[in-house]
C-alpha positions in Angstrom: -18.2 -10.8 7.7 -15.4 -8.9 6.8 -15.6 -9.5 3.0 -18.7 -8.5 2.9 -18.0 -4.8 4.9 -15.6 -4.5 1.9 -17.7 -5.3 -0.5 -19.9 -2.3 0.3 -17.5 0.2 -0.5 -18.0 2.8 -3.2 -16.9 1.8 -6.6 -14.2 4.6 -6.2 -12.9 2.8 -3.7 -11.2 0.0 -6.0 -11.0 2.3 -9.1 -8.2 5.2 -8.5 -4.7 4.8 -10.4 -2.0 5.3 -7.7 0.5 7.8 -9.3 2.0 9.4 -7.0 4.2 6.4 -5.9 6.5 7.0 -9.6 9.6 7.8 -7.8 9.9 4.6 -6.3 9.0 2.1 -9.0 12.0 0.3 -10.6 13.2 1.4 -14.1 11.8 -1.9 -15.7 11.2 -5.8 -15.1 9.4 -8.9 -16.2 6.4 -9.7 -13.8 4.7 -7.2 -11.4 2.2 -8.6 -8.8 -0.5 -6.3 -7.0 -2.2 -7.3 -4.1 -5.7 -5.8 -4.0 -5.6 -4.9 -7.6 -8.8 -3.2 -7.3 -10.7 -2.6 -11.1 -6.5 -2.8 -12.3 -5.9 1.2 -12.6 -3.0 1.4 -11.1 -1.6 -1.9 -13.3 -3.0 -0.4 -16.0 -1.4 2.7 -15.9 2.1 1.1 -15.1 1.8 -0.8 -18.2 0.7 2.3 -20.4 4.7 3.6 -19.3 5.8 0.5 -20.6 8.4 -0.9 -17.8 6.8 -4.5 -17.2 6.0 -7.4 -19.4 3.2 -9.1 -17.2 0.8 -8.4 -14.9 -0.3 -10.3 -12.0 -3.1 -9.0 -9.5 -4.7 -10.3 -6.4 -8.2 -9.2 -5.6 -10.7 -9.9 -3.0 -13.7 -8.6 -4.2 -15.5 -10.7 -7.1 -16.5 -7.1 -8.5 -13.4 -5.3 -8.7 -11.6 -8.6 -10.0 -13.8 -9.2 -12.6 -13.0 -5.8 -14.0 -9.3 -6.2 -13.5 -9.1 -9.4 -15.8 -10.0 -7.7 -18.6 -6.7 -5.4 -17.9 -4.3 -7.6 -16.4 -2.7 -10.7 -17.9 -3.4 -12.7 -14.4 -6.0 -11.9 -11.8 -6.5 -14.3 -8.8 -9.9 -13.6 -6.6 -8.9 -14.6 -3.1 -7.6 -13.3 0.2 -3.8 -13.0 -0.2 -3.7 -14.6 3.6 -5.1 -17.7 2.7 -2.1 -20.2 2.2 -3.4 -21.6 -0.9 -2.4 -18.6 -2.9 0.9 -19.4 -3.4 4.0 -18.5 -6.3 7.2 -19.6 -7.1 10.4 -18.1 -5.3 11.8 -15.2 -7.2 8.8 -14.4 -9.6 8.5 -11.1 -9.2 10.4 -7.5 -9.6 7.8 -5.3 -8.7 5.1 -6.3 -5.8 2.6 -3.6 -5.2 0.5 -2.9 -1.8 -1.3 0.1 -1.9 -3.8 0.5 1.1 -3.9 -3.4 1.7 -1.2 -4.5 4.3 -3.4 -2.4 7.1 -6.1 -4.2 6.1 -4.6 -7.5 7.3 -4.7 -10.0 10.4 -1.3 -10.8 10.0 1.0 -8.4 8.1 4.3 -9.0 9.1 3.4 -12.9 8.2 2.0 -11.6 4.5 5.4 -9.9 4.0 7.6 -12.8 4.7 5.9 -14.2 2.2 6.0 -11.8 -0.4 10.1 -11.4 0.0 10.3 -15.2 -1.1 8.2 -14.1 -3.9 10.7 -11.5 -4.7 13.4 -11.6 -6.9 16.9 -10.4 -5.9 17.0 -7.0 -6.7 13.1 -6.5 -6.7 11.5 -4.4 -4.7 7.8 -3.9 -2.9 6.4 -0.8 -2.6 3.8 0.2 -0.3 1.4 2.5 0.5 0.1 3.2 4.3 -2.1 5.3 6.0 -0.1 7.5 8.7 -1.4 6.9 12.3 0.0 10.0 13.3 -1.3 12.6 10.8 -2.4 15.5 13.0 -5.7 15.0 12.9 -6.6 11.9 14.3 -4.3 13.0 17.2 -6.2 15.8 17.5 -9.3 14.1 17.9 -8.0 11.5 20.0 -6.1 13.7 22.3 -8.7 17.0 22.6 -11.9 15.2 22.3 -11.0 11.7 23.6 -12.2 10.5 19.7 -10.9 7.5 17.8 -14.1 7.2 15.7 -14.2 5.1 12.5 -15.0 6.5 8.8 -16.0 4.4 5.5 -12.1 5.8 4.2 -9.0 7.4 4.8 -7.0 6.5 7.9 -9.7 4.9 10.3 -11.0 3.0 7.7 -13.5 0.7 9.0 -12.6 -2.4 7.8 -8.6 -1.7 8.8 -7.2 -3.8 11.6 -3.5 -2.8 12.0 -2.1 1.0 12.5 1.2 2.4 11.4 3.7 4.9 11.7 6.9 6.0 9.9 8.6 3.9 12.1 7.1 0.9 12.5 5.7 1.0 8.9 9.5 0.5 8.0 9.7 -2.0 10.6 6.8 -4.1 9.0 9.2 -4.0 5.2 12.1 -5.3 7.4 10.1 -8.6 8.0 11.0 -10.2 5.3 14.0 -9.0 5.4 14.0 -5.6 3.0 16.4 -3.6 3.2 17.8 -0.1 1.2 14.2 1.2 3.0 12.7 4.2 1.7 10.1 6.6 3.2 8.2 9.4 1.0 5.0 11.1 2.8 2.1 11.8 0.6 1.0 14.6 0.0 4.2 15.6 -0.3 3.4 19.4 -0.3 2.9 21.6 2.7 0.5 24.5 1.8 -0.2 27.7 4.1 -0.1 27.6 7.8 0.9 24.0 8.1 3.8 24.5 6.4 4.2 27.5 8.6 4.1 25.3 11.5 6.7 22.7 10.3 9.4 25.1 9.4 8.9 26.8 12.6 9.6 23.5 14.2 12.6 22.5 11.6 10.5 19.8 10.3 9.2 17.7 13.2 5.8 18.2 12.5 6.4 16.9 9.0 4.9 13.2 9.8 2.4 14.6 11.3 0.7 16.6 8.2 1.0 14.0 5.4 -1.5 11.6 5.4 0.1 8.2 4.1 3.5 6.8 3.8 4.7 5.5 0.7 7.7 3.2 2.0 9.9 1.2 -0.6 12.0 -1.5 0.1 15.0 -4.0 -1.7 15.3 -7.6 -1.9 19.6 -7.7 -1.6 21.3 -10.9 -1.8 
């Protein structure tokens, strides 16, 4: 049941390249892996820079991974919680989970997983929708409203909910470390930026949208 509610999203769902997560990528590598590769935009555009040699992708949707092979050197149709999909220890430099980690039963289990995947010195970079952006705690605390949406933060199909906090939590699983948080968007227009300077930047969680959160594989 829950493949198919993802299956009916809108082709733009799968299809947008994920830029805004450049300062955190690593210089270069062999082998990046994405989980929920989508139609491969994001891949693709990461290869047009040139830093990686291979690409590896992880789709659920037939769809979307269909599209993706014909980008990607690897793509693997399946859900990335089903034991069967399985790599060698220390394949990767670069894994990639962009709006996918809030979308599983068992998060904390998928990342302990994708450190052993990991090589030392790679890294996993993910993106997250922020819990605590201002308007779903506006809703929720003025109108008593926690009402789901085909996107953005209450996503239909997502299961788990983050924070800053316990977003960074979920990278320490697998035992991350060197952590590193930006907020997307990053710029603070008009009177929202008004209100966080007023407040010397507490409110700064709460007007961003996602979390982009990096973390290290040190040995």
């Amino acid at each position: 049941m829950y493949k198919q509610t993802y299956e009916q999203k809108a082709p733009e769902y799968f299809s947008s390249a994920r830029r805004e997560i450049l300062p955190l990528l690593p210089a270069n590598g062999d082998r990046v892996l994405e989980l929920g590769c989508g139609n491969g935009a994001t891949l693709r555009w990461i290869k047009e820079l040139g830093r990686f040699a291979e690409f590896w992708g992880i789709e659920l949707t037939e769809v979307a991974g269909a599209t993706a092979s014909a980008v990607l050197d690897h793509v693997i149709i399946g859900d990335v919680e089903d034991c069967a999909i399985e790599f060698p220890e220390s394949h990767f430099e670069l894994i990639l989970c962009l709006d996918v980690l809030e979308h599983l039963r068992d998060p904390w289990a998928v990342m302990d997983r994708l450190s052993r995947w990991l090589c030392p010195g790679g890294v996993v970079v993910a993106s997250i929708p922020n819990v605590r952006y201002y308007t779903v705690l506006r809703d929720l605390v003025f109108k008593g409203s926690f009402r789901y949406e085909e996107m953005g933060i209450l996503d239909r199909t997502h299961l788990r909910f983050f924070t800053r906090e316990s977003g960074m939590e979920l990278m320490r699983t697998g035992g991350l470390q060197n952590i590193q948080v930006l907020l997307h968007p990053a710029e603070i227009k008009g009177m929202r930026n008004l209100a966080n300077s007023a407040t010397f930047g507490v409110f700064r969680d709460m007007l961003s949208w996602q979390l982009l959160i990096r973390g290290e594989k040190v040995v």
